[in-house]
N, C-alpha and C positions, 0 to 999 in steps of 0.2 A: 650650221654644221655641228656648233655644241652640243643641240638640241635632240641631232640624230644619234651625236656618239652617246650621250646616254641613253635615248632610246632603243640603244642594241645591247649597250651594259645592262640595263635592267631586263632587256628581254632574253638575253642569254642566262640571267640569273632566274629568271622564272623557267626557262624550262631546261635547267638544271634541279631545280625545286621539284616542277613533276617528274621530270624523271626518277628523282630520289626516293616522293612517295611512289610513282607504278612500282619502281625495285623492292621496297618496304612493306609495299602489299601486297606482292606475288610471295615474298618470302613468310608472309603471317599466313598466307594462303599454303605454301607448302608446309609448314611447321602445323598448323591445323589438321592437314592431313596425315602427316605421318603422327602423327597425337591420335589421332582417329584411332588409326591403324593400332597404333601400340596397347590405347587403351581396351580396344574389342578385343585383340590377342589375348592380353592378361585377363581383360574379362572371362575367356570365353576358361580359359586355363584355370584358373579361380574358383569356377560355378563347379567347375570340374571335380575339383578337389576339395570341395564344399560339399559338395554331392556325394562323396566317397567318405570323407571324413562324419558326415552328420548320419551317415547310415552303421558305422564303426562305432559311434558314439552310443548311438539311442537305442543299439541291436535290429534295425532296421527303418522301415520310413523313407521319407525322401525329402530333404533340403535344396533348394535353389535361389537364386538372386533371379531381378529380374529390371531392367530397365522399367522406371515410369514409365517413356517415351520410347518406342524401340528406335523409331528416326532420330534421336538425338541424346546421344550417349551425354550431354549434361546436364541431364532432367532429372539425374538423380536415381538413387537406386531402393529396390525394395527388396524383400529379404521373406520370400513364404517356407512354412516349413510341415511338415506332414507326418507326425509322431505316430510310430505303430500303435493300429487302432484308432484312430483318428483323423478328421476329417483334416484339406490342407486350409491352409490359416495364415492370417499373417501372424510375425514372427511376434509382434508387441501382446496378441492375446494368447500366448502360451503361458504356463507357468511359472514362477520363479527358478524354481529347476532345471524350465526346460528350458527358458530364457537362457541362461547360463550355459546350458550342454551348448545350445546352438551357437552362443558366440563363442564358446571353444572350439567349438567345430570351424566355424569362422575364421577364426585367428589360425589355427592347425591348416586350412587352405591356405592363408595368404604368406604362413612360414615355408610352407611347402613348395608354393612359388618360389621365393627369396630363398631358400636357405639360409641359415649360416650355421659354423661350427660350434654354438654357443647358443646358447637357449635360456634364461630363466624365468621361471614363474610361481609367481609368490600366491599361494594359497587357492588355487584355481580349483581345487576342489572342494572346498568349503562348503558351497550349495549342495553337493553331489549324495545320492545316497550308493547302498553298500554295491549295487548292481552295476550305478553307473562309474563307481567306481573301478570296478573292476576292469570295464571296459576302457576306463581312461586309461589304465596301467598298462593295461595290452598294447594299447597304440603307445602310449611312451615309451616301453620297452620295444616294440618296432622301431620308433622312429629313433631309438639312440644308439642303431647300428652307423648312427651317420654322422649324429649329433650329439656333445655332451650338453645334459640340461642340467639343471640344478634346481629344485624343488624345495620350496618353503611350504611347510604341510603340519597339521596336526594331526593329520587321518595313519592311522596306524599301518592301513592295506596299504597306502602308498609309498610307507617307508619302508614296505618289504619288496618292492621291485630296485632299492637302494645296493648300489657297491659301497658306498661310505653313506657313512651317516654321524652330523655335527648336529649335536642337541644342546642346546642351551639352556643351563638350572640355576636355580638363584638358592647357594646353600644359606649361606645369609644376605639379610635383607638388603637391598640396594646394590647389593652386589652377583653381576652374572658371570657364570663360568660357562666354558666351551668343553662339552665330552664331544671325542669323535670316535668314531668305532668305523674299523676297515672289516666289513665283514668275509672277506677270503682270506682274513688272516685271522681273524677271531675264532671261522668254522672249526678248523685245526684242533683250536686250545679248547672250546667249546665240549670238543667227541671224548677230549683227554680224559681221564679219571683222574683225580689228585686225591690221597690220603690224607687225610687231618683227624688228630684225634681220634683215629678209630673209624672214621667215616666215609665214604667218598662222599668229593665233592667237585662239581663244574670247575672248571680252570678258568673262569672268567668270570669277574664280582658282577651283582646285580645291577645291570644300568643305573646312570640317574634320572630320576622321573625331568624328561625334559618338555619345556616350554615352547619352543620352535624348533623345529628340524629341516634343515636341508639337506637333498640327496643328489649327488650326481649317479647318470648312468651311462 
């Protein structure tokens, strides 16, 4: 009789056991799935806005991602891209330039998914020449109807899509100061004429040659 009652204790404890895993594995089973799901959605939202952005960028062309594996979304991802006048390629034999546009372009997708009210980006046009410059400003002036960004930049184009602008000079050595300049308050003083000495002159002393500059817009 002892023999039995543990024989029920223990078998009640085993298929308490599997049931625990069938629960545990139907639930990795639905969590897998809605993982699926979510990550095709974002994918497909992404390639989207990757495709939109890398043609804003380069002034035309065409960018996309692309599953290794199309049956199995964690095979990893690849990334082709098709620079006007150019055949399409993967993204690692383009150039240093264009390397760079594309993962702007890249990143500018996957913000654009996520948003948020805050954006900074330090130096992102560095690689950039005066063209794609231009086009970078375009889109960041688009996109900071939504968004304030904040830009660390030595490109001159860049600083002029700026509402403030904090420049950082070093009048003596080891030591750095902060100019900021609000430019819709500067505009103003800037058109003014000031008398000196017989002369006109600008209402607003000559910048300091600055080091770094951040802008928001």
């Amino acid at each position: 009789q002892e023999a039995e009652e543990r024989f029920s204790f223990l078998e009640t404890q085993r298929q308490d056991l599997l049931a625990s895993i069938e629960d545990t594995t139907q639930a990795i089973r639905e969590i897998d799935q809605v993982s699926r799901q979510q990550f095709l959605e974002a994918f497909k939202a992404i390639n989207a806005y990757f495709a939109e952005s890398f043609q804003t960028l380069f002034g035309g062309g065409n960018g996309q991602m692309r599953l290794s594996d199309e049956t199995d979304p964690e095979s990893g991802i690849d990334i082709v891209a098709q620079p006007p006048g150019k055949r399409l390629q993967n993204v690692l034999l383009l150039s240093g330039g264009e390397k760079a546009l594309a993962a702007l372009a890249l990143l500018i997708a996957l913000f654009r998914y996520t948003p948020s009210p805050f954006c900074v980006l330090d130096e992102v046009d560095a690689p950039l020449d005066e063209s794609n410059v231009d086009r970078f400003t375009r889109l960041i002036r688009q996109m900071s109807r939504h968004t304030q960004f904040v830009l660390i930049t030595h490109n001159k184009r860049t600083m002029e899509i700026a509402q403030v602008l904090y420049g950082v000079t070093m009048e003596e050595p080891g030591v750095s100061k902060l100019v900021s300049v609000r430019f819709e308050e500067a505009a103003p003083v800037a058109e003014a004429p000031k008398e000196h000495d017989g002369h006109p002159h600008s209402g607003t002393p000559e910048p300091a040659k600055s080091a770094r500059a951040a802008h928001a817009s």
